[in-house]
TORRO-144728 format. One record per atom (N, C-alpha, C, CB): atom name; x, y, z; residue in three letters. Coordinates in steps of 0.2 Angstrom, whole numbers, m for minus. Atoms other than C-alpha are relative to their C-alpha. Glycine has a CB too. Layout:
# residues N
PT / CA / X / Y / Z / ALA
...
//
This chain:
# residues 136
PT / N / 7 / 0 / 2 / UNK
PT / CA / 561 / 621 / 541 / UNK
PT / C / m4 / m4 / 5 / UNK
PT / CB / m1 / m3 / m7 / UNK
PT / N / 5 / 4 / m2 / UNK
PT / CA / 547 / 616 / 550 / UNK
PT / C / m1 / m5 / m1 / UNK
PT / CB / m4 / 1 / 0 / UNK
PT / N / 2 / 5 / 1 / UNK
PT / CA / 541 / 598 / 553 / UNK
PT / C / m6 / 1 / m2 / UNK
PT / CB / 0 / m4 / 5 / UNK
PT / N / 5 / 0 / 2 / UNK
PT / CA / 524 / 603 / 549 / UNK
PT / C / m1 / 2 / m7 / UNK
PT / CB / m4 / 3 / 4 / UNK
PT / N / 0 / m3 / 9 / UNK
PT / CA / 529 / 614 / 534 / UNK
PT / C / 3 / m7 / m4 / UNK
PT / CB / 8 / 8 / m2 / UNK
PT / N / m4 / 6 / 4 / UNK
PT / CA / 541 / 599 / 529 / UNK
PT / C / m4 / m4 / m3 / UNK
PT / CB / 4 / m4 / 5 / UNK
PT / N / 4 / 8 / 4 / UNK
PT / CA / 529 / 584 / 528 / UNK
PT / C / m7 / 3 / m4 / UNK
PT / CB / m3 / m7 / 9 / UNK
PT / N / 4 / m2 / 6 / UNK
PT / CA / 515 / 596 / 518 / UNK
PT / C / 3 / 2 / m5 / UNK
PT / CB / m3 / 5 / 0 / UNK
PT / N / m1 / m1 / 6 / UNK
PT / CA / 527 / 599 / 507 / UNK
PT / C / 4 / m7 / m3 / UNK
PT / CB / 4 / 6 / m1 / UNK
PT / N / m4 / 5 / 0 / UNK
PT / CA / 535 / 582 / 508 / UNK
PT / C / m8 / m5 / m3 / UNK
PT / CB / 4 / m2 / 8 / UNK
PT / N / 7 / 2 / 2 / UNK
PT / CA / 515 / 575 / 505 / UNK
PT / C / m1 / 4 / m6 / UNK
PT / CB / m6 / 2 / 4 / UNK
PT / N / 2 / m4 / 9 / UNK
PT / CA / 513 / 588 / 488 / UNK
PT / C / 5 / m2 / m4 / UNK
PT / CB / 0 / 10 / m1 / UNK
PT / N / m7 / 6 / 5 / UNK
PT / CA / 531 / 580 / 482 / UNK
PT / C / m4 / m5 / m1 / UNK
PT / CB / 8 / m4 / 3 / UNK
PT / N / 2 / 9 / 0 / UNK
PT / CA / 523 / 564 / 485 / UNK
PT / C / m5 / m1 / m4 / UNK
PT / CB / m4 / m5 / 9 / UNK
PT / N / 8 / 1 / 2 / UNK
PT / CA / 506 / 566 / 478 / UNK
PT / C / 3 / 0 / m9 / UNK
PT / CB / m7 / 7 / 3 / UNK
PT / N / m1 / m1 / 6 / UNK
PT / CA / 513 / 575 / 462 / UNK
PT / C / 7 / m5 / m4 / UNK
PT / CB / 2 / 7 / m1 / UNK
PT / N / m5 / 5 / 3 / UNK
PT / CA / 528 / 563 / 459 / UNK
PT / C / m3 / m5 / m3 / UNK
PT / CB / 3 / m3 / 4 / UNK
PT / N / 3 / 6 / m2 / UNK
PT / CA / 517 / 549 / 462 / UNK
PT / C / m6 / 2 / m6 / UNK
PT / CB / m3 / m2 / 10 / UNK
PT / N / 4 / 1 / 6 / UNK
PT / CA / 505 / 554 / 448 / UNK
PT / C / 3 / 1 / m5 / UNK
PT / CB / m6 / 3 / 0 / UNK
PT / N / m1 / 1 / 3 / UNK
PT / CA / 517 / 558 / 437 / UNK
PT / C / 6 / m7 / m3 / UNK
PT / CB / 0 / 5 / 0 / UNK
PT / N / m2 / 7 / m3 / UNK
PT / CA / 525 / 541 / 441 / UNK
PT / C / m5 / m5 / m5 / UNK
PT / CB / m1 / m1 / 10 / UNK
PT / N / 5 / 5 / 3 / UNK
PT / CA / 511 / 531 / 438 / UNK
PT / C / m4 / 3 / m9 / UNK
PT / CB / m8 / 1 / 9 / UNK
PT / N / 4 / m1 / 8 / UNK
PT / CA / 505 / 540 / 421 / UNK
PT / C / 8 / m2 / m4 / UNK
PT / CB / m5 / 11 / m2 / UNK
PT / N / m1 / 1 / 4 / UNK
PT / CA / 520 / 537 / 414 / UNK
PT / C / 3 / m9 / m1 / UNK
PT / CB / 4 / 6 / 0 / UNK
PT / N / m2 / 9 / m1 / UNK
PT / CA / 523 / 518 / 419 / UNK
PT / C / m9 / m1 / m3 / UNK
PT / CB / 2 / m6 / 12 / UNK
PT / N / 4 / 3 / 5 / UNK
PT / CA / 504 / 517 / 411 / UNK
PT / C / 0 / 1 / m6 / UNK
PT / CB / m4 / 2 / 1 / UNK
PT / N / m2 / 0 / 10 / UNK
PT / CA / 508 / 526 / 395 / UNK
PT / C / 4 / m7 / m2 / UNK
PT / CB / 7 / 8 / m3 / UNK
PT / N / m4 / 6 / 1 / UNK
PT / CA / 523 / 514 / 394 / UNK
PT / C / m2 / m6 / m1 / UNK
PT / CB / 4 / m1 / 6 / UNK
PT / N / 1 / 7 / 3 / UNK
PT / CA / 514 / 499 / 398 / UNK
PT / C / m6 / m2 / m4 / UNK
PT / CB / 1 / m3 / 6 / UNK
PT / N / 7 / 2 / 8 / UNK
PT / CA / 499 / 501 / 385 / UNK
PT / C / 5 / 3 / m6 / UNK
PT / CB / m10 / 7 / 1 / UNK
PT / N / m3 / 1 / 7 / UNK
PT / CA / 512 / 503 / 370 / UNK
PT / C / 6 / m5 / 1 / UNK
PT / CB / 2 / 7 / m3 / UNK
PT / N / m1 / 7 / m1 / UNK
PT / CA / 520 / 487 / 380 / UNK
PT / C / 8 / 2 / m1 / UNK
PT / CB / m5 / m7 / m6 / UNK
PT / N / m7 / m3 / 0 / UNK
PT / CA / 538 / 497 / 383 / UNK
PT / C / 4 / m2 / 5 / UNK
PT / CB / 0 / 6 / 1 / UNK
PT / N / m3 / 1 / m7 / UNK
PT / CA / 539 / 488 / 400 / UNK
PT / C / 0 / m8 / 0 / UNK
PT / CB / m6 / 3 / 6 / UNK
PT / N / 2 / 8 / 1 / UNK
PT / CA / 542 / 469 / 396 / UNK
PT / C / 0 / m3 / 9 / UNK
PT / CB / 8 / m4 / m5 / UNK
PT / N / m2 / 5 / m6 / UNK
PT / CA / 550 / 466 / 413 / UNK
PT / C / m5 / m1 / 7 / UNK
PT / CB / 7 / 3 / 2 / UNK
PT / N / 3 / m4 / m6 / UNK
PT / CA / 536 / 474 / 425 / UNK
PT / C / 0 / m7 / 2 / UNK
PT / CB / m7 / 5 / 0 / UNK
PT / N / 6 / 5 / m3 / UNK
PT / CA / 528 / 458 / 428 / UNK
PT / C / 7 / m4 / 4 / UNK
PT / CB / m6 / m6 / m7 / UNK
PT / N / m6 / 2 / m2 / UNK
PT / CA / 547 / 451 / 433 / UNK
PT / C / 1 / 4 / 7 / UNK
PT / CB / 6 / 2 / m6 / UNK
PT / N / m3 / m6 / m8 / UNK
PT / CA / 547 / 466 / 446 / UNK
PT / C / m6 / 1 / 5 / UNK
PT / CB / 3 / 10 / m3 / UNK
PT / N / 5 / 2 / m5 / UNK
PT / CA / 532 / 461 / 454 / UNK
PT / C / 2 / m1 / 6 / UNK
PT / CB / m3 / m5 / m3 / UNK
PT / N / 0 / 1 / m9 / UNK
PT / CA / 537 / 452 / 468 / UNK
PT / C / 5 / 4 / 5 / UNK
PT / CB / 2 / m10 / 3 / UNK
PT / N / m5 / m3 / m5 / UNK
PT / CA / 552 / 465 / 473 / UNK
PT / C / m5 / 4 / 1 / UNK
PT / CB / 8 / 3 / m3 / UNK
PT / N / 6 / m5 / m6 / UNK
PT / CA / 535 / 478 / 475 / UNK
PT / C / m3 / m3 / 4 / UNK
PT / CB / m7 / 4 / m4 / UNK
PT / N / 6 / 3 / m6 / UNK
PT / CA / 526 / 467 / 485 / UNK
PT / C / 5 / m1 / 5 / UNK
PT / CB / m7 / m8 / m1 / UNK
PT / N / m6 / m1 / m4 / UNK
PT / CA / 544 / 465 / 494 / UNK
PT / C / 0 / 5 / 5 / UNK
PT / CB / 4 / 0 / m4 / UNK
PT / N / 0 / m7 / 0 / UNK
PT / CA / 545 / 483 / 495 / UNK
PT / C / m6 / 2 / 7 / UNK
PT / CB / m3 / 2 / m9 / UNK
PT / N / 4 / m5 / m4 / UNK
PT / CA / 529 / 487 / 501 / UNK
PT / C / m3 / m6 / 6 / UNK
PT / CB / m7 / 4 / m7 / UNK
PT / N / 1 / 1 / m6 / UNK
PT / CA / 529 / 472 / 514 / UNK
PT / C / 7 / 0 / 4 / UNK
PT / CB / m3 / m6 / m1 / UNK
PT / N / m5 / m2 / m5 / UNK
PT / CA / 547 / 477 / 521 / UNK
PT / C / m2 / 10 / 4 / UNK
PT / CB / 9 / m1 / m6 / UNK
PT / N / 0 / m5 / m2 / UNK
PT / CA / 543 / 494 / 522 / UNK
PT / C / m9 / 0 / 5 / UNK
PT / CB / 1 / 4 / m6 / UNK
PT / N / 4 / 3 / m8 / UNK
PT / CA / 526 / 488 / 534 / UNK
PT / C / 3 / 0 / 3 / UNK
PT / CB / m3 / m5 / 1 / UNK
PT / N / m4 / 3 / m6 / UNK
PT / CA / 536 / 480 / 546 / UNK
PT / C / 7 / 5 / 2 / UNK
PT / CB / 2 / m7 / m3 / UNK
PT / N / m4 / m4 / m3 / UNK
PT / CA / 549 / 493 / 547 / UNK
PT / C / m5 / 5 / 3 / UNK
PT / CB / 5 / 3 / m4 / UNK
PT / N / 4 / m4 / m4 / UNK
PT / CA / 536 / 506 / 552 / UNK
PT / C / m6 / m4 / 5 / UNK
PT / CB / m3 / 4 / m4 / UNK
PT / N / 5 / 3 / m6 / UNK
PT / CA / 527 / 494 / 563 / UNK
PT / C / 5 / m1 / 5 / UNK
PT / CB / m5 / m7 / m3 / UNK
PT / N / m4 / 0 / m6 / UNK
PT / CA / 543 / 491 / 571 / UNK
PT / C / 4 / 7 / 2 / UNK
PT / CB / 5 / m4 / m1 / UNK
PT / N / m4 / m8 / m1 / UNK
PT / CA / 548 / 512 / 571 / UNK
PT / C / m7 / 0 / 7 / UNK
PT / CB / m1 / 8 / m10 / UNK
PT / N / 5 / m2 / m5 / UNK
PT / CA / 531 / 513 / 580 / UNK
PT / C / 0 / m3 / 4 / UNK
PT / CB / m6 / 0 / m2 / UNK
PT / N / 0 / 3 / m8 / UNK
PT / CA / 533 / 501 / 592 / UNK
PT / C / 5 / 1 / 6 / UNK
PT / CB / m1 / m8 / m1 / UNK
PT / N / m8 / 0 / m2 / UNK
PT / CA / 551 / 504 / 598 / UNK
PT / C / m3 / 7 / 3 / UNK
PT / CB / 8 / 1 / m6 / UNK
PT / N / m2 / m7 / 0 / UNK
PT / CA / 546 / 523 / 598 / UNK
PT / C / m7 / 2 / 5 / UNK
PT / CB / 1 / 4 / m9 / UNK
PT / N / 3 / 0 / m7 / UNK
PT / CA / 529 / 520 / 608 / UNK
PT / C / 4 / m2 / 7 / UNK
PT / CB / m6 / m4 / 0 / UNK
PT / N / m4 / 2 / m7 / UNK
PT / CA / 540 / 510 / 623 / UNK
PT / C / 2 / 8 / 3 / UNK
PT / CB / 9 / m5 / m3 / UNK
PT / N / m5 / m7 / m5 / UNK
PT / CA / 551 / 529 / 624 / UNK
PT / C / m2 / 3 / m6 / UNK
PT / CB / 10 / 0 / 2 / UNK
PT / N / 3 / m7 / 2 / UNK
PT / CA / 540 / 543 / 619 / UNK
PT / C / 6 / 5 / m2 / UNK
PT / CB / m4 / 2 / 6 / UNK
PT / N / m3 / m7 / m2 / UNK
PT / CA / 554 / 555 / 622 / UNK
PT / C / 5 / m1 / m7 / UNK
PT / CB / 5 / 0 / 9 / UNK
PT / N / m5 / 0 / 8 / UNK
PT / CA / 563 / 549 / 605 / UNK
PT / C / m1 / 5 / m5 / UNK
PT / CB / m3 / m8 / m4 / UNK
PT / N / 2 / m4 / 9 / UNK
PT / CA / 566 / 559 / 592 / UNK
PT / C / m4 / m2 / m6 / UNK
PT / CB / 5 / 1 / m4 / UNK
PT / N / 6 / 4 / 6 / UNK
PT / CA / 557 / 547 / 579 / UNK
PT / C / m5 / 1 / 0 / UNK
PT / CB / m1 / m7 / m1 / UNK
PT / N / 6 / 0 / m2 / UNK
PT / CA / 544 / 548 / 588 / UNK
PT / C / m6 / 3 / m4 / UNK
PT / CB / 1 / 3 / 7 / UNK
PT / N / 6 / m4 / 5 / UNK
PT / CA / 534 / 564 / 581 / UNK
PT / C / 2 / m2 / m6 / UNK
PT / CB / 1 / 10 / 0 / UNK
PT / N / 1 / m1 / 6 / UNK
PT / CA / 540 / 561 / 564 / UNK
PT / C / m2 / m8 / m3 / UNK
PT / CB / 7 / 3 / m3 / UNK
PT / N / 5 / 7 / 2 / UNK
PT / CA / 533 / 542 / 563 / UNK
PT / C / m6 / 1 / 1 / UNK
PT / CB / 0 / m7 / 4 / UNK
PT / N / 7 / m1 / 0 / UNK
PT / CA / 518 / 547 / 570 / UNK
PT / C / m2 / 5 / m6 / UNK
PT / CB / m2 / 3 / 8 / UNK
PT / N / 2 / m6 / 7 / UNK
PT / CA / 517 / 564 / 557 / UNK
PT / C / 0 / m4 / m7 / UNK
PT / CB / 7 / 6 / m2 / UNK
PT / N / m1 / 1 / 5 / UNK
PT / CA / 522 / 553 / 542 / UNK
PT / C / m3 / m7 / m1 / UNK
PT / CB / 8 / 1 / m1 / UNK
PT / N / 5 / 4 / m1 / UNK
PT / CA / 514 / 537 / 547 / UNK
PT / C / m5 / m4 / m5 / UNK
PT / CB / m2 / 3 / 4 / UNK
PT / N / 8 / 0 / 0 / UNK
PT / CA / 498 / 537 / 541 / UNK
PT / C / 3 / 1 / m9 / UNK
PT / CB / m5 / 9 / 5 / UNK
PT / N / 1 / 0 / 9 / UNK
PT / CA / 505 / 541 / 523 / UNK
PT / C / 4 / m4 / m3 / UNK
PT / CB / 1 / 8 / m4 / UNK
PT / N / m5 / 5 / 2 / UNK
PT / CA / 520 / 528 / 524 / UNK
PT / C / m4 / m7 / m2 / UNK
PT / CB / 5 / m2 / 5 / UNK
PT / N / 4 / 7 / 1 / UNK
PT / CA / 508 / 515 / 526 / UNK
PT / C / m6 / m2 / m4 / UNK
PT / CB / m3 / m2 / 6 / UNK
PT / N / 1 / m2 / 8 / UNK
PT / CA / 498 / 522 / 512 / UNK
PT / C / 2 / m2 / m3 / UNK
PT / CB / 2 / 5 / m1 / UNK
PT / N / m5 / 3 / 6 / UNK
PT / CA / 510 / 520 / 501 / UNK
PT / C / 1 / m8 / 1 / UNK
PT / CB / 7 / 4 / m1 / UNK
PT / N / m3 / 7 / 1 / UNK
PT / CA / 516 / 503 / 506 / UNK
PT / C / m5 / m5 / 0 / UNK
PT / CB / 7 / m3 / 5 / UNK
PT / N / 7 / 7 / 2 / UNK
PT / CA / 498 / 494 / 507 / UNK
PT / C / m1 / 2 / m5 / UNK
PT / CB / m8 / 0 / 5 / UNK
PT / N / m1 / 0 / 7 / UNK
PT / CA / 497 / 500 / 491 / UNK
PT / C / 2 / m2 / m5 / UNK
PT / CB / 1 / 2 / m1 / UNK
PT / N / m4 / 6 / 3 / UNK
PT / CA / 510 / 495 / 483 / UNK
PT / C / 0 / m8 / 1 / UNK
PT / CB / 4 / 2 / 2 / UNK
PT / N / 0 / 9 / 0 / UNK
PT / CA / 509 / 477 / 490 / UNK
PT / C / m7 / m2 / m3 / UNK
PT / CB / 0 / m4 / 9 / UNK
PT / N / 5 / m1 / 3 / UNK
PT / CA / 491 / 478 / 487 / UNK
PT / C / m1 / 1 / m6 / UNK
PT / CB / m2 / 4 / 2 / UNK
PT / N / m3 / 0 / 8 / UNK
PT / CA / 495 / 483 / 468 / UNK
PT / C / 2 / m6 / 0 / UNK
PT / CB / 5 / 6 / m2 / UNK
PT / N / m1 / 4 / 1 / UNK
PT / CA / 506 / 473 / 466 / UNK
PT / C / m2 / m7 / m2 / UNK
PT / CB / 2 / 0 / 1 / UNK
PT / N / 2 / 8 / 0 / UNK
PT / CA / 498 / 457 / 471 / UNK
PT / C / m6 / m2 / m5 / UNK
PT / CB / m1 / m3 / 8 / UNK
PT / N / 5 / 1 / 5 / UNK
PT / CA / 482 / 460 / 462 / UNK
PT / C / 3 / 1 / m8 / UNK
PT / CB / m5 / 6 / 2 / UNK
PT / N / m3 / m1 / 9 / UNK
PT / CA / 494 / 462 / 444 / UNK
PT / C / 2 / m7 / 0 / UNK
PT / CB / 7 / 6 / m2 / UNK
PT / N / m3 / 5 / 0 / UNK
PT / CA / 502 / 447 / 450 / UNK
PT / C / m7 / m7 / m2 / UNK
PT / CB / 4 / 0 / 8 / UNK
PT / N / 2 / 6 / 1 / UNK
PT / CA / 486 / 436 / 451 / UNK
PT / C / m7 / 2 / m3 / UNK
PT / CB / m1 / m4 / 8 / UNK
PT / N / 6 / m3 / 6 / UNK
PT / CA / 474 / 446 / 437 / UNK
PT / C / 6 / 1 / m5 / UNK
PT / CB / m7 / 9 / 2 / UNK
PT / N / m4 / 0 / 6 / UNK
PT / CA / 486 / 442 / 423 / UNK
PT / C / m3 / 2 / m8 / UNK
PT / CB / 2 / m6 / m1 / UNK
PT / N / 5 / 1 / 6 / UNK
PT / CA / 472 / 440 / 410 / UNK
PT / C / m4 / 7 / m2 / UNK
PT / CB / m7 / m6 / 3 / UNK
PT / N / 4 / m4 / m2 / UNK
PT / CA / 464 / 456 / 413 / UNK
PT / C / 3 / 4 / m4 / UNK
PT / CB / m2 / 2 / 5 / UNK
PT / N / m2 / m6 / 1 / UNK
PT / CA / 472 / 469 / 401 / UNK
PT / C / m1 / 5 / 2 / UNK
PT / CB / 0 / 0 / m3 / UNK
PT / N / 1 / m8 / m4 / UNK
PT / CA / 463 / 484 / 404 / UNK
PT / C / 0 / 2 / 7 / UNK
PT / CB / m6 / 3 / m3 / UNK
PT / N / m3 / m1 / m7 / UNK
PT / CA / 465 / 482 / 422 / UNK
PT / C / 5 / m1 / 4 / UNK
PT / CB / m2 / m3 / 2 / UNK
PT / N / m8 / 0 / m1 / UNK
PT / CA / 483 / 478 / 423 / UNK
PT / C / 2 / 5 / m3 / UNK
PT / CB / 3 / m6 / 0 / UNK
PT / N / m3 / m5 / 3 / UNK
PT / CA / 485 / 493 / 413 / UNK
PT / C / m3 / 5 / 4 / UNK
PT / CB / m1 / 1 / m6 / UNK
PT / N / 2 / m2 / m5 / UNK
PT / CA / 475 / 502 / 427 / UNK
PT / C / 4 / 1 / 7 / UNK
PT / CB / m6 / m2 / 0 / UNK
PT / N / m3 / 1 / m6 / UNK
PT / CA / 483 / 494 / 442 / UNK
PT / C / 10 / 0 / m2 / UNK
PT / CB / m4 / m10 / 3 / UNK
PT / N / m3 / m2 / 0 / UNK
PT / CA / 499 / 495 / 436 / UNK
PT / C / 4 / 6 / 0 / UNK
PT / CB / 1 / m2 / m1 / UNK
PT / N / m2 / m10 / m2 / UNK
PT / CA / 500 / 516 / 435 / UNK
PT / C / m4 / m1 / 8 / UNK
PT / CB / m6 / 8 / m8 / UNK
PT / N / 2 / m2 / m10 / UNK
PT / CA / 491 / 514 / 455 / UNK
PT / C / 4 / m2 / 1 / UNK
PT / CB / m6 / m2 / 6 / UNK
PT / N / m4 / 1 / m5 / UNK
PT / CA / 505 / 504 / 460 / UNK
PT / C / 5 / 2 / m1 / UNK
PT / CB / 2 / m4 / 1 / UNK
PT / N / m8 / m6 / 1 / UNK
PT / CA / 518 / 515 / 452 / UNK
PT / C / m1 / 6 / 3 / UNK
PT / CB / 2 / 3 / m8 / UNK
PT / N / m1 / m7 / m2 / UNK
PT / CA / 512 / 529 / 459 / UNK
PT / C / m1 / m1 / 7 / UNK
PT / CB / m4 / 5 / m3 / UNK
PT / N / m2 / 3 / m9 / UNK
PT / CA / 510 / 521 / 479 / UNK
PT / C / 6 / 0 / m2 / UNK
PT / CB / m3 / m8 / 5 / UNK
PT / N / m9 / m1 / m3 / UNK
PT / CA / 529 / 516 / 476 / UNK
PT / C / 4 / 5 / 1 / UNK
PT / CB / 4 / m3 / m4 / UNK
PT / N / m4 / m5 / m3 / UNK
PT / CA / 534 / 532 / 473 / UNK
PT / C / m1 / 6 / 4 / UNK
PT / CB / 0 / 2 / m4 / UNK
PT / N / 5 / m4 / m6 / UNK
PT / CA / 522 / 539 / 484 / UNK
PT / C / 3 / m1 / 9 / UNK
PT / CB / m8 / m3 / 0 / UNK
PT / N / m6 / 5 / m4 / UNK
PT / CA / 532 / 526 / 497 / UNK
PT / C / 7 / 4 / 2 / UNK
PT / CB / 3 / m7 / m5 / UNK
PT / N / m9 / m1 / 1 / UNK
PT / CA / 549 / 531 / 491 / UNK
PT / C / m1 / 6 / 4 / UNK
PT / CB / 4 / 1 / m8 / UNK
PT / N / m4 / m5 / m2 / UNK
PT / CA / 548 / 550 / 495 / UNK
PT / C / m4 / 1 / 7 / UNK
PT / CB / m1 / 6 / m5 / UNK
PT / N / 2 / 0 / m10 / UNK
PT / CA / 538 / 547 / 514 / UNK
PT / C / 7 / m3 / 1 / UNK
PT / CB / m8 / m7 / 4 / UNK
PT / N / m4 / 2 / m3 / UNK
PT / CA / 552 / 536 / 517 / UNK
PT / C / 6 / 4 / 1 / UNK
PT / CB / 0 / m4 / m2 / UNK
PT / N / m6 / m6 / m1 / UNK
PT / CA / 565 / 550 / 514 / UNK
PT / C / m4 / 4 / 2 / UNK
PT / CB / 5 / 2 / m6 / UNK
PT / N / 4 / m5 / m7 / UNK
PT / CA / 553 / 563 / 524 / UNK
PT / C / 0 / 0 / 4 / UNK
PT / CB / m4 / 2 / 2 / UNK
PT / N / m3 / 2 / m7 / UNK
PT / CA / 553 / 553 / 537 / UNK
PT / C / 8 / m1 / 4 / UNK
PT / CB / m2 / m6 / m1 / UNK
PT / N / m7 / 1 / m1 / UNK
PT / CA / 572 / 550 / 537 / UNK
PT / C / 4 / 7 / 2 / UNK
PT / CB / 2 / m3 / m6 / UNK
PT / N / m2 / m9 / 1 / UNK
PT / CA / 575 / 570 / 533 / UNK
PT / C / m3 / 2 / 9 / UNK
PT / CB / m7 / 6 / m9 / UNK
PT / N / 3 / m3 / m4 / UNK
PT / CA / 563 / 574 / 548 / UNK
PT / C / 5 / m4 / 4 / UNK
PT / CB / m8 / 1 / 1 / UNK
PT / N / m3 / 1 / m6 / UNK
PT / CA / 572 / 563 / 561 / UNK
PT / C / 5 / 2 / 0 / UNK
PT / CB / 0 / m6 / 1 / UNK
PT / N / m7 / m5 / 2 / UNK
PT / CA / 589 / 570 / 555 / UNK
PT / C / 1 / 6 / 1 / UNK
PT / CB / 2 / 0 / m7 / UNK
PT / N / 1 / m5 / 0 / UNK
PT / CA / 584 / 585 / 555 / UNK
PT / C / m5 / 1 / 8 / UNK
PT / CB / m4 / 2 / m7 / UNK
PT / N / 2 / 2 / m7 / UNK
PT / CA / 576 / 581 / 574 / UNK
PT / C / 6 / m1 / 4 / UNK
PT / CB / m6 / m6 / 1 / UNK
PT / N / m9 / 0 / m5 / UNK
PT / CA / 594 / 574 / 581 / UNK
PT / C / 3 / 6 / m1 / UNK
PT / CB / 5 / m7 / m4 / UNK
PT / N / m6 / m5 / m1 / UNK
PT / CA / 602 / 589 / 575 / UNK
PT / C / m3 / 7 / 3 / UNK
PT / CB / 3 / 1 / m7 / UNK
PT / N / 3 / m6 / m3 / UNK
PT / CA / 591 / 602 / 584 / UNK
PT / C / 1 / m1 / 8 / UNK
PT / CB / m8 / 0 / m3 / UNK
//
């Protein structure tokens, strides 16, 4: 398959996942099914600050030597990894320090469920396309 077919259909996984992600961790957590979320807080802002820094260090390795195969699929996927993972940290940290806020941490935690999973499946697109680039 195509890199370009790939990562539009690797973006329309992402989007629809990612919203049905996030509606069902909001159902969940407005009839309070999710004791632990606020426990799993700092592993998303973890999350979504390791996965910065790996793509700030995919892009920087992979400007040095253009000729890499990572290359096109960081630059292609890029833009929607870093998406997701400012997001997520972003989320996160705003649930982390508006505690008080119900109907807003019932808001912010379906967006940050649905950047993570939005995250999750760039990060295996990205992985698929380089794999799928070494073996060509």
């Amino acid at each position: 398959m195509c890199c370009r077919s790939r990562c539009s259909l690797c973006n329309t996984i992402g989007l629809v996942l990612g919203v049905l992600v996030g509606v069902g961790v909001g159902l969940l957590f407005n009839y309070e099914l999710l004791p632990g979320l606020t426990a799993a807080l700092p592993i998303f802002l973890l999350i979504g600050a390791v996965a910065t820094v790996l793509l700030l260090i995919g892009l920087w390795t992979t400007a040095c030597r253009p000729a890499c195969p990572a290359a096109a699929c960081l630059v292609q996927n890029g833009g929607r990894w870093l998406t997701g993972a400012l997001g997520t940290f972003v989320g996160a940290l705003l649930l982390l320090l508006l505690p008080a806020l119900f109907g807003l941490q019932l808001v912010l935690a379906a967006v940050t469920a649905f950047f993570l999973a939005y995250l999750l499946v760039q990060i295996v697109c990205t992985v698929a396309c380089v794999t799928d680039t070494l073996c060509d």
